[in-house]
C-alpha positions, -999 to 999 in steps of 0.1 A, spaced: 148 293 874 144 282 836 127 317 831 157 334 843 178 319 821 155 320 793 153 359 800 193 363 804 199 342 770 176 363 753 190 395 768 224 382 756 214 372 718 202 405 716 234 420 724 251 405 700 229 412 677 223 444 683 263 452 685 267 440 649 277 402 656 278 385 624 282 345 620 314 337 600 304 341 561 272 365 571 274 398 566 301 406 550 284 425 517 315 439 502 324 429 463 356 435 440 347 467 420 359 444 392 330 419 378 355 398 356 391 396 373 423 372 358 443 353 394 481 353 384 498 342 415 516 308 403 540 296 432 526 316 460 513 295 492 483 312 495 474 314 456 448 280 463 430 296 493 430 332 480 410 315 449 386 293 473 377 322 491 369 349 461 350 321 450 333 310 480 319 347 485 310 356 452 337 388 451 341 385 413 337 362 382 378 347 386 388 344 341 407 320 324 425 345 306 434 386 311 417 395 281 383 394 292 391 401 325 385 441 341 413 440 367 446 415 365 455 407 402 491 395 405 502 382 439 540 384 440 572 389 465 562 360 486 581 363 523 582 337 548 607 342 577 608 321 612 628 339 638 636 330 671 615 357 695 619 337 732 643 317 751 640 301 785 663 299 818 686 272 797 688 296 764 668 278 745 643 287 719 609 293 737 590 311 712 592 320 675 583 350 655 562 339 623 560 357 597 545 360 566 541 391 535 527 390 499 527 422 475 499 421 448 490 445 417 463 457 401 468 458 362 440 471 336 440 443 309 463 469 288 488 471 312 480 500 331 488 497 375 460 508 389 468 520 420 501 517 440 512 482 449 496 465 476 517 452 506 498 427 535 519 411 557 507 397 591 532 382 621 523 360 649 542 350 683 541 313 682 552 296 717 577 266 713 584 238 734 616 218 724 598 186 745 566 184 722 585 187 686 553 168 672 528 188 692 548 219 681 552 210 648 511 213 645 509 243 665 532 256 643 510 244 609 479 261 623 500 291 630 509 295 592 471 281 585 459 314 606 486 341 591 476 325 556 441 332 559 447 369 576 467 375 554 440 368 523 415 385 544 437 418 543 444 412 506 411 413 495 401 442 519 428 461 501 421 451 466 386 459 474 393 493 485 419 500 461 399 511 435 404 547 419 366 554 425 367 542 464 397 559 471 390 595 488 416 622 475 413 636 509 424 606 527 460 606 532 479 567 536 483 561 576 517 535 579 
């Protein structure tokens, strides 16, 4: 019996493996096309992690000031809404619609956009149960944890990919 389940957890690591399965922080070999790049993103919520995470996977040297920088990031237009998505039998609120959207640019040290500007916004259906306000109220502080950090994800993704030498002049923009 220990052999069969020796054999079936050994067919299954395999599988993963072998579908492309990466452990969180492994594989993901992508870096800025910028090796020096300035941060500006002063009030934004997701300015702190945005830096952590650059940072954490070595994406790009993050400057103290533009000058010596290659690219100037600027995270701006900073959109947090909460709307009611769900009520119940009695009409009340059963489930919110969170959502959150940044816009960043990509500036040469001169001055000079490169690129268009860069919109990521990510939404997520958040059930809500007036009964639990506390156990809601941390449901609903992941929530905003998890858009955050998709939403830094996507930015970098796109910043990544934004460069004029990445970007394929046969590719048209999907929406």
């Amino acid at each position: 019996m220990r052999n069969w389940i020796k054999i079936v957890l050994s067919l299954v690591m395999v599988m993963l493996v072998g579908c492309g399965f990466h452990l969180r922080g492994e594989g993901g070999s992508f870096q800025f096309p910028y090796k020096k790049s300035y941060l500006q993103c002063a009030n934004v919520i997701i300015c702190s992690g945005l830096q952590r995470t650059i940072q954490a996977e070595n994406l790009t040297t993050l400057v103290k000031n533009k000058e010596s920088a290659e690219a100037v990031i600027i995270i701006t237009n900073e959109q947090t809404s909460r709307d009611a998505n769900n009520f119940n039998s009695v009409g009340q609120i059963s489930g919110y619609l969170l959502t959150y959207q940044v816009t960043a640019q990509v500036y040469t040290p001169k001055g000079d956009q490169i690129g268009n500007d860069i919109v990521v916004q990510n939404q997520m259906v958040m059930a809500y149960n007036n009964s639990l306000i506390l156990s809601a109220q941390q449901q609903e502080e992941t929530t905003w944890d998890q858009i955050h950090q998709n939403v830094i994800n996507s930015l970098i993704r796109r910043i990544v990919y934004s460069h004029p030498l990445l970007i394929s002049p046969n590719v048209t923009e999907s929406k």
